[in-house]
C-alpha positions in Angstrom: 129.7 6.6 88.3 131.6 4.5 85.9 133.2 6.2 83.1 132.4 4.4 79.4 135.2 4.6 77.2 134.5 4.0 73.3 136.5 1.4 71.8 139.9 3.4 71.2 140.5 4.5 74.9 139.5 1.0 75.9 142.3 -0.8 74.3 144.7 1.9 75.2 144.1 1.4 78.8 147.5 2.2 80.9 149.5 -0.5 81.4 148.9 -3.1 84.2 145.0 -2.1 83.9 143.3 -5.5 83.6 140.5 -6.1 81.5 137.9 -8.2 82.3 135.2 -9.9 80.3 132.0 -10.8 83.0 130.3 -12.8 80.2 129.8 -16.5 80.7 132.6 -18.5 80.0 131.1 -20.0 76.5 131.0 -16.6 75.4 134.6 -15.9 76.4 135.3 -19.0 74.8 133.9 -18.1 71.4 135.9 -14.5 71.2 137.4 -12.1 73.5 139.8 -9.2 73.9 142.8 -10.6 73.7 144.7 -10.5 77.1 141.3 -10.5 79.0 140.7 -12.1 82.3 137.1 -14.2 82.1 135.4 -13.4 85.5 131.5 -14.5 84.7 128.9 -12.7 86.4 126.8 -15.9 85.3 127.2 -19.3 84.4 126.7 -20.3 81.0 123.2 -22.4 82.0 121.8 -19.3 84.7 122.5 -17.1 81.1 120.6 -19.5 79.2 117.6 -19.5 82.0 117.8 -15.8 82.5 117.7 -15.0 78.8 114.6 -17.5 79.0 112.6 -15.7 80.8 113.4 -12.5 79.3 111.8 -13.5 76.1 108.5 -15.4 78.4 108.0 -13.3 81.3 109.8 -10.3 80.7 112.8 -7.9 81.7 111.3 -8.0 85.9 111.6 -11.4 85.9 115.0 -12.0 84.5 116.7 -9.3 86.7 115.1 -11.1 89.7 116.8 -14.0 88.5 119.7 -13.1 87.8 120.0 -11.3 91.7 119.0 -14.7 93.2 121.4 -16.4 91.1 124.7 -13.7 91.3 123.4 -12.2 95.0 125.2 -14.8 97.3 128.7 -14.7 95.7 128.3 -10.8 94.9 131.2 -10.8 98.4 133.5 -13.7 96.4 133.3 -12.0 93.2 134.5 -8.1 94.7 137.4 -10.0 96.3 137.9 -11.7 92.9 138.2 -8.7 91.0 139.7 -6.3 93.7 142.9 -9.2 93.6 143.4 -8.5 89.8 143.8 -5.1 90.3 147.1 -3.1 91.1 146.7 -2.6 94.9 148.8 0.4 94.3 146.3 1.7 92.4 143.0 -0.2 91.8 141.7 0.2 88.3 139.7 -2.2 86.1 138.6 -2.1 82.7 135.3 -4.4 82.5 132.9 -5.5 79.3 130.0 -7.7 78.5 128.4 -8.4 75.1 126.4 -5.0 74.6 127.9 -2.9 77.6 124.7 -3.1 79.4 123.4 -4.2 82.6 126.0 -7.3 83.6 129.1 -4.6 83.0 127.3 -2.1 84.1 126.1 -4.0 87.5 129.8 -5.1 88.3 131.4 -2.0 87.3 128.7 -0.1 90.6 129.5 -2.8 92.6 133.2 -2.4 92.6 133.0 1.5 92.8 130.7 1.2 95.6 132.1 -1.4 97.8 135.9 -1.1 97.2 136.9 2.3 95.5 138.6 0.3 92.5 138.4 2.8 89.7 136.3 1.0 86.7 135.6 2.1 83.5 133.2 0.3 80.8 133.3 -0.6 77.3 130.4 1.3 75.3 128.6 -1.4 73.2 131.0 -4.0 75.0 132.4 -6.9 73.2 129.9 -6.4 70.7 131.3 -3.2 69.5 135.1 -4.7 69.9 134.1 -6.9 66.7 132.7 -3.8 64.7 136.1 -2.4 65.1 138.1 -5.4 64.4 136.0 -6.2 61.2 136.4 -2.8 60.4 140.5 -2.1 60.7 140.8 -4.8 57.7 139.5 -2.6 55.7 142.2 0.4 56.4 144.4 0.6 53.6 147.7 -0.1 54.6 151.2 -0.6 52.3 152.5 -4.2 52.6 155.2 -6.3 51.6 155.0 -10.1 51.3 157.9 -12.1 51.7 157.0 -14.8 49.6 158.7 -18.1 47.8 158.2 -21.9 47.6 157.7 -24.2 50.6 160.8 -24.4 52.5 162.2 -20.9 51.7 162.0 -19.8 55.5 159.7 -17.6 55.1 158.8 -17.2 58.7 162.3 -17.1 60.2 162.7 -14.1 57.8 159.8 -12.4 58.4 161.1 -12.7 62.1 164.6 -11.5 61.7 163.2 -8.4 59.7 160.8 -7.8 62.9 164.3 -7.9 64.9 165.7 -5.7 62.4 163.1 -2.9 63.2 160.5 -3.7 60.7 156.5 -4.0 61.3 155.7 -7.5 60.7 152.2 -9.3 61.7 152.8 -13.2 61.6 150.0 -14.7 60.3 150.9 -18.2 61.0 151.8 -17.5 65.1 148.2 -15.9 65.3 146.5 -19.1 64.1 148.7 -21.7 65.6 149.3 -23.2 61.7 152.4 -23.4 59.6 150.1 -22.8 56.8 151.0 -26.5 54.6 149.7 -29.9 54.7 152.3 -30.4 57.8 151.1 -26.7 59.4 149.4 -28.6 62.3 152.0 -30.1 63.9 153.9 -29.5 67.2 151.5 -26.4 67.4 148.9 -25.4 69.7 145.3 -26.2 68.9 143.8 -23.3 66.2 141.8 -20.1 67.7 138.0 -20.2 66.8 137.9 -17.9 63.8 136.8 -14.6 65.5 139.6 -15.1 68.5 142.1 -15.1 64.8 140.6 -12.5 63.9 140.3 -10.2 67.6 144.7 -10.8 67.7 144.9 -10.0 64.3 143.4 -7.1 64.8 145.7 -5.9 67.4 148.4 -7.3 66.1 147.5 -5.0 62.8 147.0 -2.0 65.6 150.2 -2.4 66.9 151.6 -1.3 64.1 152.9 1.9 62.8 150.2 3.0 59.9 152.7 5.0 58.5 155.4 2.6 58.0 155.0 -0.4 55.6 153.9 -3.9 57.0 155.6 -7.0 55.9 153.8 -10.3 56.0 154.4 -13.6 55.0 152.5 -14.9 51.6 149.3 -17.4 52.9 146.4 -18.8 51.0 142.8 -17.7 51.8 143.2 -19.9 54.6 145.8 -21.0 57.5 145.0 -23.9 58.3 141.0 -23.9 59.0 141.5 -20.3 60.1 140.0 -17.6 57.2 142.1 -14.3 56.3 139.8 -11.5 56.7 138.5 -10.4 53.0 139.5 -7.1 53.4 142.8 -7.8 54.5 143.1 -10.7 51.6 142.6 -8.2 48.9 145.3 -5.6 50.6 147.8 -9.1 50.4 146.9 -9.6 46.9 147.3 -6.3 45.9 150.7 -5.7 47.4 154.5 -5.8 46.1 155.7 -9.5 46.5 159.3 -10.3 47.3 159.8 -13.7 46.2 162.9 -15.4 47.6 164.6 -18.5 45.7 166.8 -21.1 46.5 168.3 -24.1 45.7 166.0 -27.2 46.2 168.6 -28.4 48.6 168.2 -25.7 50.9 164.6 -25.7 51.3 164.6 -29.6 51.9 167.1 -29.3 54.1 164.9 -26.2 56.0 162.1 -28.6 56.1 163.8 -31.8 57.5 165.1 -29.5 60.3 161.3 -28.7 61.3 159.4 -31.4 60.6 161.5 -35.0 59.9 161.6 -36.0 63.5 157.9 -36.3 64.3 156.5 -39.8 64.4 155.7 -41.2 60.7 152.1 -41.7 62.1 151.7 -38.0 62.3 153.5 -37.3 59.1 151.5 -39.9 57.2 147.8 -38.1 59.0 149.3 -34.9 57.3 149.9 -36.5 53.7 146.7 -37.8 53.9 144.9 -34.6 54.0 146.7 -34.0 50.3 145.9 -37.3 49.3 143.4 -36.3 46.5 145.9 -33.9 45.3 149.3 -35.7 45.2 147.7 -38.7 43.6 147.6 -42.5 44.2 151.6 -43.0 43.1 153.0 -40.2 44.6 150.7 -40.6 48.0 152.2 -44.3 48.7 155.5 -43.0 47.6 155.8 -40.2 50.1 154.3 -42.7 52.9 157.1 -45.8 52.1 160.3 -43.1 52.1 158.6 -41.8 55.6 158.5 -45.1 57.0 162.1 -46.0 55.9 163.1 -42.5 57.6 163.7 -40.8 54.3 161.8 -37.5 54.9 164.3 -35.5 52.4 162.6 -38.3 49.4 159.0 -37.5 51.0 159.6 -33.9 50.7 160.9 -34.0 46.8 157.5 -35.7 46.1 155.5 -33.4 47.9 157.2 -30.2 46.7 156.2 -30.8 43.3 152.4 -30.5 44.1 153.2 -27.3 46.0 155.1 -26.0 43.3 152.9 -26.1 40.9 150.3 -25.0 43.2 152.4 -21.6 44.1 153.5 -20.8 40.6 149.6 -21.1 39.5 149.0 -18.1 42.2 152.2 -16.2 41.6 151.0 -16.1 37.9 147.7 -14.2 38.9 149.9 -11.7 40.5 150.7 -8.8 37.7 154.3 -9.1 37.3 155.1 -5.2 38.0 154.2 -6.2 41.7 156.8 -9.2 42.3 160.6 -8.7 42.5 162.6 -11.9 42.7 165.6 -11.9 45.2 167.8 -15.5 44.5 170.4 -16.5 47.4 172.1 -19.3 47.4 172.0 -20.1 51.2 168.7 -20.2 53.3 170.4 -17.5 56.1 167.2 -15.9 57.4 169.0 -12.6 58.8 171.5 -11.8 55.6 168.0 -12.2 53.6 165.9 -10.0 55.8 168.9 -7.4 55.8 168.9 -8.1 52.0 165.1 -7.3 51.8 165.5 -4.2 53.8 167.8 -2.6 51.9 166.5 -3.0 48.3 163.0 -1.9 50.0 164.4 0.8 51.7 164.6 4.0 49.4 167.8 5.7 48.9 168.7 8.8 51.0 
């Protein structure tokens, strides 16, 4: 029989295990384990039909359609699964929604017909959101590395990660740079539970005894939601504000943004429109058109800046320690941050 693993010694399968999700591929779709391999017992309409007639004719009548349906490719799906195991040494980790009968059903037909070594996930994916809703609400200690737009923010927070520190960045997770501009040159956003499912093991991944540094975002990144628990702990938490001269973080944000088309730079001021105002709106557009993004990024910096000093002021000021450089060098300022956080031997 298959063994059922609860949700801890499910994620820490041995390495090279796959995982594989055997619900329909709009469920996959919606949220899954990160890293997991979709291999759908059903399609999303025989789901639909067998969950049907569940509810009209009962539990008999779905199972016998759902063997008609899966029954001739039960051969194609064994080789399937069999190929994504190690040869080696054939083991699969394999979940549905509740751990029940579609797991359950793949999980005896893989012991049975190949000798791959399968385990299940108890509740399934359903209990993999329990637990990642959940793990927010761990108190952890955190550090924010915080400071106006264009203080490099995010290459510090990756140079302390490459100095040994236990970051979680926020913005990779949900494919957003977290501003008006956050959108482009990335990746479309994750639905919110997938942001939330590698969030969560991004958060697992790191050591809870050891502080966590992450980089200061508003409720939301992009259209992608911070967890409430895990809002509060940010809120909460010491902030390390960095300053610079305005020249440096203009100069930060020409390098990432000023060579995207003015088209796409003009769809991003747009979506501030109603905050930057009339004037300043056709402003910011005329110096983008006449390839002036340093002008287009003054204007815009003064709606951020007094939007991030009107949140910095909630903060209690025992819990934010400023840290002024005059250069934007992401590495000297993470090693700078390290040591003043770092207590003394």
């Amino acid at each position: 029989m298959p063994d059922e693993l609860t949700i801890d010694d499910f994620l820490a399968r041995p390495p090279g295990v796959p995982v594989i999700d055997v619900r329909t591929p709009d469920e996959f779709a919606a949220g899954h384990i990160p890293g997991a391999i979709n291999v759908p017992l059903f399609s999303n309409d025989e789901r639909v039909g067998i969950g049907t007639a569940y509810k009209q004719q009962g539990r008999n009548r779905a199972v016998g359609i759902g063997l008609r349906c899966v029954g001739p490719r039960l051969a194609d799906l064994a080789d399937s699964l069999l190929a994504l195991a190690d040869s080696a040494d054939p083991r699969l980790h394999i979940h549905c929604w509740r751990g029940g009968m579609r797991s359950g059903s793949v999980a005896w037909l893989m012991e049975a017909t190949s000798g791959c070594r399968v385990a299940t996930l108890k509740g399934g994916y359903k209990t993999f959101r329990r637990w990642v809703l959940h793990s927010f609400a761990i108190p952890r200690k955190l550090r924010i590395v915080a400071g106006l737009t264009g203080s490099g923010k995010t290459a510090i927070l990756k140079q302390l990660a490459e100095l040994g520190e236990h970051t979680v960045d926020l913005e990779r997770l949900a494919n957003h740079k977290g501003s008006a501009f956050g959108q482009l040159g990335e990746a479309p956003q994750p639905t919110q539970a997938q942001f939330e499912n590698a969030l969560a093991l991004a958060w697992r991944a790191t050591d809870p005894e050891r502080p966590v540094w992450l980089e200061d975002e508003s409720r939301m990144v992009g259209k992608r939601v911070l967890p409430e628990p895990l809002w509060e702990q940010k809120q909460n938490a010491r902030f390390h504000v960095i300053e610079l001269p305005d020249d440096e973080r203009i100069t930060h944000l020409c390098n990432i943004y000023a060579d995207f088309p003015p088209a796409e730079l003009e769809a991003s001021v747009g979506a501030i429109h109603s905050r930057l105002g009339g004037d300043r709106t056709k402003a910011t557009i005329e110096a983008l058109y006449q390839g002036n993004f340093a002008e287009s990024c003054r204007i815009i910096l003064s709606y951020y800046e007094r939007t991030y000093q009107k949140c910095m002021a909630a903060h209690p000021p025992e819990n934010i320690t400023l840290h002024p450089f005059l250069k934007l060098e992401p590495r000297a300022i993470a090693a700078a941050l390290i040591t003043a956080t770092h207590p003394s031997p």
